[in-house]
C-alpha positions in Angstrom: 36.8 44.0 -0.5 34.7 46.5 1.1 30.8 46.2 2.1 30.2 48.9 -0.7 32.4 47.5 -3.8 31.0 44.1 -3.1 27.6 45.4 -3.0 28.3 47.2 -5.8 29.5 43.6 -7.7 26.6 42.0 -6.7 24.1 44.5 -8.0 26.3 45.0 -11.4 25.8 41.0 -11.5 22.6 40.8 -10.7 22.0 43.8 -13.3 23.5 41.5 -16.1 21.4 38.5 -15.3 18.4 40.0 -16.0 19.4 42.7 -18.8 18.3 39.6 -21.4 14.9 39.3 -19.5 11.7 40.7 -20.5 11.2 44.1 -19.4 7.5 42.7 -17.8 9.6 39.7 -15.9 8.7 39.7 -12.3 11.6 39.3 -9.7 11.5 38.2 -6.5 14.5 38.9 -4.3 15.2 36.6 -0.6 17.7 37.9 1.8 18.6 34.4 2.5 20.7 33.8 6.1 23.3 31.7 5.1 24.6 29.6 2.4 23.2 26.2 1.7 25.4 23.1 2.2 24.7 21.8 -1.1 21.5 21.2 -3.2 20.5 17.1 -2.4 18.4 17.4 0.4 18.9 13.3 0.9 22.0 14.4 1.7 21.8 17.4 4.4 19.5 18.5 7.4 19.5 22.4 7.5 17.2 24.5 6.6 19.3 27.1 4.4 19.7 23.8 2.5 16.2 23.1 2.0 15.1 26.3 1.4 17.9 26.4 -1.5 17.0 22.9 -3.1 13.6 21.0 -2.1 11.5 23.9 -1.8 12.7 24.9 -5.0 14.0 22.5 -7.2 12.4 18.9 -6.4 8.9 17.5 -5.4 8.0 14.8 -3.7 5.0 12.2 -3.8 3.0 13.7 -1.7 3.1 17.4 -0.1 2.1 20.1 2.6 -0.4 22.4 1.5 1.3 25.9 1.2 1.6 27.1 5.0 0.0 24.2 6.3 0.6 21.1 7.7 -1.8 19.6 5.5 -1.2 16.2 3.4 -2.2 17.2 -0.2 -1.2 14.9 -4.1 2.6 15.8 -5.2 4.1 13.5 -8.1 1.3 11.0 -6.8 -1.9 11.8 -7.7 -3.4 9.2 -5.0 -2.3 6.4 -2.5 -3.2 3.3 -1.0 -2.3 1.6 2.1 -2.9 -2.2 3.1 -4.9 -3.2 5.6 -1.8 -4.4 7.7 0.0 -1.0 7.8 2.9 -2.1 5.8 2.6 -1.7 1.9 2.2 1.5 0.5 1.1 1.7 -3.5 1.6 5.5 -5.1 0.0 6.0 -7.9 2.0 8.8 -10.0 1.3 11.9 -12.0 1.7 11.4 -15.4 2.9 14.4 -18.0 5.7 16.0 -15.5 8.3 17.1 -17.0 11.7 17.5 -15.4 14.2 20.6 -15.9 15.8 21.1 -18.9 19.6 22.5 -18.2 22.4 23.6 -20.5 24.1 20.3 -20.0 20.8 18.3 -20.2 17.7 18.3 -22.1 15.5 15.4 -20.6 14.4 12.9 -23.3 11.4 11.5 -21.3 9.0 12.8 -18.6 8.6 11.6 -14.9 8.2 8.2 -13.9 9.1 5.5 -11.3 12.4 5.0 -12.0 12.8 8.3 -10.6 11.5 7.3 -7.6 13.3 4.1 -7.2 16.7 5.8 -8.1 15.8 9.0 -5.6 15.3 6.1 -2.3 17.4 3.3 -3.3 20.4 6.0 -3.8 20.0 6.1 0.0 18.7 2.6 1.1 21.3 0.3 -0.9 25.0 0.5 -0.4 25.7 -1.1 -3.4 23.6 1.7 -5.4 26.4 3.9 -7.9 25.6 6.8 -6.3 25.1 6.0 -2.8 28.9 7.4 -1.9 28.7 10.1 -4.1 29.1 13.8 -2.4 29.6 11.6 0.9 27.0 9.1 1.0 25.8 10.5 4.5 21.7 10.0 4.6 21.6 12.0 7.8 17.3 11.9 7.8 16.8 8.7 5.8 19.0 6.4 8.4 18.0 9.3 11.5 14.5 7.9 10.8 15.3 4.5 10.6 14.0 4.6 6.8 16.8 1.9 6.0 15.4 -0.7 8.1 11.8 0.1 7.5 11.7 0.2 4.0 12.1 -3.6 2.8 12.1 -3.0 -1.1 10.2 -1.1 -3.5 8.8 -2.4 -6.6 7.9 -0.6 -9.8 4.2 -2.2 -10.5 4.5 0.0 -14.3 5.7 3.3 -14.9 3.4 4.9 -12.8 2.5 2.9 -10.3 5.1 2.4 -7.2 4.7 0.3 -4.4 6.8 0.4 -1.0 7.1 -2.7 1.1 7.6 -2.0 4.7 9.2 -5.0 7.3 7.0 -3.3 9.8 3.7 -0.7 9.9 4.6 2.8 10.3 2.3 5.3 11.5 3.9 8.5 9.7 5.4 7.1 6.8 3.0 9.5 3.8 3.9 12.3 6.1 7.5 11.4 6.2 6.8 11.2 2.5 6.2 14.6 2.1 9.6 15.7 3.8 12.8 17.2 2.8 15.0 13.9 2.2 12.1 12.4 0.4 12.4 14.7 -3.1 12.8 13.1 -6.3 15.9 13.3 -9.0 16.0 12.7 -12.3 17.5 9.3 -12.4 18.5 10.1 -16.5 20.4 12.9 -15.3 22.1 11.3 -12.7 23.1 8.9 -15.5 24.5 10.7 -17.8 26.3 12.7 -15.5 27.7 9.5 -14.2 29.0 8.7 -17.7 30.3 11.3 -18.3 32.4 11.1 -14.8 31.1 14.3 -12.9 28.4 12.5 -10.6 29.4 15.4 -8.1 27.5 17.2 -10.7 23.7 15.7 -10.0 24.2 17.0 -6.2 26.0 20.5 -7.1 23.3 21.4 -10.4 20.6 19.0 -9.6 17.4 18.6 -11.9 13.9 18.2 -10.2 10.7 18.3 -11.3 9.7 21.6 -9.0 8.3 25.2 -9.7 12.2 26.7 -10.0 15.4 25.8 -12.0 18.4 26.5 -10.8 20.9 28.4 -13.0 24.1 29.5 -11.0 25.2 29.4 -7.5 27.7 31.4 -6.3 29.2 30.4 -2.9 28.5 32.9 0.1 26.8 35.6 -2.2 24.0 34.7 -4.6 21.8 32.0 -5.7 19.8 32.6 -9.0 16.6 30.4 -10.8 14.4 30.6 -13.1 10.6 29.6 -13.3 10.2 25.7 -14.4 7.9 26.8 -17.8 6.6 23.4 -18.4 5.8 22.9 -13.9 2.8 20.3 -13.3 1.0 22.8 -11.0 1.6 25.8 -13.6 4.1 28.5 -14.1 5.3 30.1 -10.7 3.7 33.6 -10.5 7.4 34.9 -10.3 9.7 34.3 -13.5 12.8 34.7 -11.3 14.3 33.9 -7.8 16.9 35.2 -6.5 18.4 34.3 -3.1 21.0 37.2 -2.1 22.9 35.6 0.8 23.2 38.0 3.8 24.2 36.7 7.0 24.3 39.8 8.9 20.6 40.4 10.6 20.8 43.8 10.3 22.3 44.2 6.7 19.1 42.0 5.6 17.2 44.7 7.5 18.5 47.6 5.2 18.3 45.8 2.3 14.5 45.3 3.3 14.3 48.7 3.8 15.6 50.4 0.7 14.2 47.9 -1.5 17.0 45.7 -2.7 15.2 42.3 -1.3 11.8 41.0 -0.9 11.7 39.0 1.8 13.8 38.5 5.1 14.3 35.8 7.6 15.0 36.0 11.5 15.1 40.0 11.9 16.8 41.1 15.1 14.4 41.0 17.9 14.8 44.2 18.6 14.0 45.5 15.5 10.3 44.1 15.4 8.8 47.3 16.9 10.1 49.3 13.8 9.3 46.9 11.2 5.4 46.6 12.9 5.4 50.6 12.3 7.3 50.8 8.8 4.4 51.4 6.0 6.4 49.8 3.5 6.6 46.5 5.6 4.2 43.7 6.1 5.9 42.1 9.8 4.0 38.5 9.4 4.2 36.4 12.3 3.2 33.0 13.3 4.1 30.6 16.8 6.8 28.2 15.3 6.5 24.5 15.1 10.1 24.3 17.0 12.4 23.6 19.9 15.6 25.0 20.9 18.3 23.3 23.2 21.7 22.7 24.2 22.1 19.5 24.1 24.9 17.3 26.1 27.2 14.8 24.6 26.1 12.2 26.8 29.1 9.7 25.3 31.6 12.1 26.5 32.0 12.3 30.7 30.8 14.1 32.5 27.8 13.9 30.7 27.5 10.4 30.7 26.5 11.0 34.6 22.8 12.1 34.7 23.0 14.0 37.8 25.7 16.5 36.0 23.0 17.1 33.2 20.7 17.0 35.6 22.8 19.9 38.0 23.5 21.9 34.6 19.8 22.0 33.8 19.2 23.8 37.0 21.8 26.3 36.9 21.2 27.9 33.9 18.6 31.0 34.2 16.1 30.4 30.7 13.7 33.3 31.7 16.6 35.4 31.9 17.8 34.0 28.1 14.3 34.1 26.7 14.6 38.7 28.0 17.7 38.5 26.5 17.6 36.8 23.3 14.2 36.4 22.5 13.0 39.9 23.9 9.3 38.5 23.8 9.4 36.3 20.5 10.1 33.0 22.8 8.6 31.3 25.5 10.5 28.7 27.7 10.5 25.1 26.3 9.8 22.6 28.9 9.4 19.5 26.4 11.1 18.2 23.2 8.1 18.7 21.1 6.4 22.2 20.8 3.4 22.9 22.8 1.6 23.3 19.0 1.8 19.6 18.1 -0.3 16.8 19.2 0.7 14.6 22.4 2.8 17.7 24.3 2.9 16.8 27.7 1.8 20.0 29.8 1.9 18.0 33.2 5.8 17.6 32.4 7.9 19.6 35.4 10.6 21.7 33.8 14.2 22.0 36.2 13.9 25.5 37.5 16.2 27.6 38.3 18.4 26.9 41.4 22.2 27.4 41.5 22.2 26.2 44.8 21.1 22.7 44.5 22.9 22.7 41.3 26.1 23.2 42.6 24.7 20.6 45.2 24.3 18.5 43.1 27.4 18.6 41.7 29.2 18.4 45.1 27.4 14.9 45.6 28.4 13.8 41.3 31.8 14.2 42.7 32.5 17.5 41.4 32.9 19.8 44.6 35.8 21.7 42.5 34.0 21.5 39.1 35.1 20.7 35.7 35.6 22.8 32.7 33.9 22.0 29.1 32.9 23.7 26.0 29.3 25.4 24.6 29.2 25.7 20.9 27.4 27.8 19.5 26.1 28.7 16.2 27.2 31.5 13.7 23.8 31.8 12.4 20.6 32.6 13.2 17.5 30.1 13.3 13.9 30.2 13.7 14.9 28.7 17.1 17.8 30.5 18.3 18.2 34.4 17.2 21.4 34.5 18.5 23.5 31.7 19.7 26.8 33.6 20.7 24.6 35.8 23.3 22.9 32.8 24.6 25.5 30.9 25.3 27.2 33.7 27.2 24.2 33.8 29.3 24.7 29.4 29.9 28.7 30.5 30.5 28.1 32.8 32.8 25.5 30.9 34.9 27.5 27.5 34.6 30.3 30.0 36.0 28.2 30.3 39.0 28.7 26.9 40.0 31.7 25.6 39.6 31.8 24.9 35.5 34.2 26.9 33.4 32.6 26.9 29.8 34.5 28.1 26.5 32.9 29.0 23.8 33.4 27.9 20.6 31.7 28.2 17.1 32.8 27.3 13.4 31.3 27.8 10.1 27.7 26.8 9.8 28.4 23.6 7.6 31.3 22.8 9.7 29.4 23.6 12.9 26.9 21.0 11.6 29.4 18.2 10.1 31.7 18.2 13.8 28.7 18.5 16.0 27.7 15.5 13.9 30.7 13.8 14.0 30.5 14.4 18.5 33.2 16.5 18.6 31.4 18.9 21.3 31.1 18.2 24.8 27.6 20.6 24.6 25.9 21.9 21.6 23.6 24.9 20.8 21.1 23.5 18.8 17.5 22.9 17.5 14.5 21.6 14.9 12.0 23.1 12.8 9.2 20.1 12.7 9.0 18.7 9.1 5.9 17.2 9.3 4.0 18.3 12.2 3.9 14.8 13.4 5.8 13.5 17.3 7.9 11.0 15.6 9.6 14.1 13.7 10.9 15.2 16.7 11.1 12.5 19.4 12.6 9.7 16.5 14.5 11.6 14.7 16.5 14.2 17.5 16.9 11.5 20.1 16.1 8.1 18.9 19.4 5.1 18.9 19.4 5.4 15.3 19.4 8.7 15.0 22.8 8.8 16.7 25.9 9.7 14.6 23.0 12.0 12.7 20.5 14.7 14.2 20.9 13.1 18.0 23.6 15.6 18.8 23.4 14.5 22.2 24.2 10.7 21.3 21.7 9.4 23.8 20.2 6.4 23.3 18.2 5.0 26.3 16.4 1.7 26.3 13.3 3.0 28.5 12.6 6.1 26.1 13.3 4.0 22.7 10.8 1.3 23.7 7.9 3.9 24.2 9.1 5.7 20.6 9.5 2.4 18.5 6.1 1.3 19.7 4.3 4.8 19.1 5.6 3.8 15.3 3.8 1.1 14.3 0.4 1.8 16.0 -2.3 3.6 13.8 -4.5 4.8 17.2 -3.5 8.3 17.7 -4.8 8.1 21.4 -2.6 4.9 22.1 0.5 6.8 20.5 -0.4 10.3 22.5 -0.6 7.8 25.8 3.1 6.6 24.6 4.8 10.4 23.4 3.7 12.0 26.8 5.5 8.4 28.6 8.1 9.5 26.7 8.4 13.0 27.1 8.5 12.1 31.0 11.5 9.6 30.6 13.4 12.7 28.4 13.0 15.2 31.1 14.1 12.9 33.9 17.1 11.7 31.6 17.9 15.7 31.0 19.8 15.3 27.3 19.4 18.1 26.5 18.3 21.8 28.6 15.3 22.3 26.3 15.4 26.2 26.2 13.3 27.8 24.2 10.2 27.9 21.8 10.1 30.6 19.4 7.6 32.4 17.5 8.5 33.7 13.9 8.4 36.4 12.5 8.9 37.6 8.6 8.9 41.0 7.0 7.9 41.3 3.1 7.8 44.0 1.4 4.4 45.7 0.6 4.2 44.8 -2.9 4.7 41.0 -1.9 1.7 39.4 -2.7 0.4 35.3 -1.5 3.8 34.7 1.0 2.5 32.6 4.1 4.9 31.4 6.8 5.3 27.7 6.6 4.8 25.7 9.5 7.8 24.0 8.8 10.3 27.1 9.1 10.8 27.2 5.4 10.8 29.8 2.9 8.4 28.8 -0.1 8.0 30.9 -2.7 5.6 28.7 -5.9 2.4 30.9 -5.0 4.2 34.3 -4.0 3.9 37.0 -6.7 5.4 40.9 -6.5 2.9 43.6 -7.6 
């Protein structure tokens, strides 16, 4: 089918769907970048996934204030924490109601049985549905949540309390994240009885400002506003995310009026946008890090002095003209230079094909090897564009010896194999979900998070020491002291070639009204209105 027909289908489509709508209902159309990998965010890491589901569809117990990093009441209205760090009691919102569906009308509002059926779905093995759609908690065992959480009793209906084997520092702002959203536990139910369980993950109900109606794959993504939401009725009556991978299409579309709101425009398309009346180009420096990271089970990368020799060789001022064209700045550290405990005393590897290849000669090497770089087929917050940058790494690892092929797959496949260590290196990176170390230094390169979002499968005795005791210590200046250990150890172990840190930019139309950029790299649209 051409660009045009399909166009044509999708506007024809999205012309029906709101045909039975009032004439006063307010629209708000989202150029998404991709297609999500399914609506349980327990069950996913991505953010084309969160955007399509938690931000949407669920809450949590407690949340980030719209566009900040902020700790604010969600489904609990208040919390308590022992004096020994490690029992947690929520006190929950009473009166939500969840999403009523064609296939399901709920018969009772919110309560705690949601929330034990939401976390013990991914804690306990034995739970019905904790092999359903996969049974892969990528962030929940990334995070070591599994052995952390020790049980959770329901106190009454709406009070919940979490018994932890240890004290955790971030655990309410882990709270607040992605894998953390609540289901309704009578819908799971009856969609177990009536033997489609796939169902709760593929037309979830939540408790959040949007209900889902249909999801067509690779084009469109429709909802409606949740009438009955605890926080009060989204200014928008509908959402519609028009999936449009191509940077530039999403540009047009901007342009002429057919979406609202656009993620990750072309780089060199900012100066236009800045000048374009009908365009509000909001930016903000992004709480992120991109990397390639090394497979550090597979050899050669097992041998720190190749990682170490790679690191030099590849040019990142010349990526960050490239790819960035002024929206980056060279990443040095894990953890972005916006979040408490960077480590600015941290020596990056600079650039030096000569004592890379070096390097290599002494690793045993003197004739090189050949390897792979994968890199992604979409853009991020963190990487613009993937394919470019890793001809850049090809070309300079060419330089020395290593003869790279590129390869690339489908984002969700990218994602599942790369998870699964089928790379040798990966192009990669994180959005921070919580604005807190542990989000990044835990969860991308802690021992449990390998086999999950450690793509580079590194688990080092040295570093995890400094991270696990960082956890359980409620003195911010003790755990800074630790992180900035830590971040030392990392760069000396060379995992990954941290190469960039991005700032982000988003252009809304002009008649967008209340859209902020969210810390977290999401797209959050409770609060946005069109005018």
């Amino acid at each position: 089918m051409s660009y045009r027909k399909g166009f044509t289908a999708v506007c024809v489509a999205l012309t029906m769907f709101f045909a039975a709508s009032s004439a006063f209902a307010t629209t708000c159309v989202y150029c998404s970048e991709g297609s999500p990998e399914g609506f349980t965010p327990a069950l996913y890491t991505s953010g084309t996934t969160f955007d399509a589901s938690s931000r949407a569809i669920f809450d949590r117990l407690v949340l980030f204030e719209r566009g900040t990093t902020t700790i604010i009441p969600g489904l609990a209205e208040k919390w308590e924490v022992s004096d020994d760090g490690r029992t947690y009691t929520f006190y929950l919102r009473k009166g939500v109601k969840f999403h009523t569906k064609k296939n399901f009308t709920p018969s009772r509002d919110f309560n705690a049985d949601d929330v034990l059926w939401s976390f013990y779905r991914q804690l306990d093995p034995t739970h019905p549905y904790h092999k359903v759609s996969g049974g892969s908690y990528e962030y929940f065992t990334g995070m070591s949540m599994d052995k952390l959480i020790e049980r959770i009793e329901k106190k009454d209906d709406y009070t919940i309390v979490f018994h932890l084997t240890r004290p955790e520092a971030p655990f309410i702002a882990n709270m607040g994240m992605d894998f953390a959203s609540i289901h309704s536990a009578e819908y799971a139910d009856q969609m177990m009885k009536a033997g489609t369980p796939d169902l709760n993950d593929q037309d979830p109900v939540g408790t959040g400002p949007f209900v889902l109606v249909q999801y067509q794959k690779d084009s469109t993504i429709r909802y409606i506003a949740h009438p009955d939401y605890w926080g009060g009725k989204a200014a928008i009556d509908k959402l519609v995310f028009s999936i449009t991978p191509d940077a530039s299409v999403r540009y047009a579309k901007l342009k002429a009026g057919e979406c609202h709101v656009m993620p990750y425009p072309n780089p060199a398309d900012l100066a236009q946008m800045a000048t374009d009346k009908d365009i509000q180009l909001l930016e903000k420096e992004g709480l992120n890090v991109g990397y390639l990271g090394f497979n550090t089970e597979k050899k050669p990368f097992d041998n720190v002095d190749v990682r170490r020799a790679l690191s030099l060789a590849i040019n990142k001022q010349a990526i960050i003209e490239a790819v960035f064209q002024g929206a980056g700045k060279i990443a040095k550290n894990p953890i972005p230079p916006t979040i408490w405990s960077y480590n600015d005393a941290v020596k990056d590897y600079a650039y030096d094909p000569e004592a890379a290849k070096k390097m290599l000669v002494d690793a045993g090497f003197s004739n090189g090897f050949e390897t792979d770089i994968w890199a992604m087929p979409v853009q991020r917050p963190y990487n613009p564009n993937a394919r470019r940058m890793a001809e850049i790494i090809q070309a300079d690892w060419a330089k020395v010896g290593v003869k790279a092929k590129i390869v690339t797959y489908e984002w969700g496949e990218y994602l599942k194999r790369s998870k699964e260590g089928e790379h040798q290196t990966v192009l990669l990176g994180w959005t921070g979900d919580n604005g807190d170390p542990d989000n990044f230094l835990s969860v991308l390169l802690g021992c449990d998070a390998v086999g999950s979002a450690n793509r580079a499968r590194w688990c080092y005795k040295p570093f995890e020491d400094l991270i696990q005791k960082a956890k359980v210590t409620a003195d911010v200046a003790e755990r800074t002291r630790l992180y900035k250990e830590a971040q030392v150890i990392f760069k000396d172990q060379a995992p990954w070639v941290t190469i960039a840190h991005s700032v982000v930019f988003v252009p809304v139309r002009k008649e967008v009204r209340d859209f902020r950029i969210d810390p977290f790299g999401g797209f959050v649209f409770y609060g946005v209105d069109i005018q």
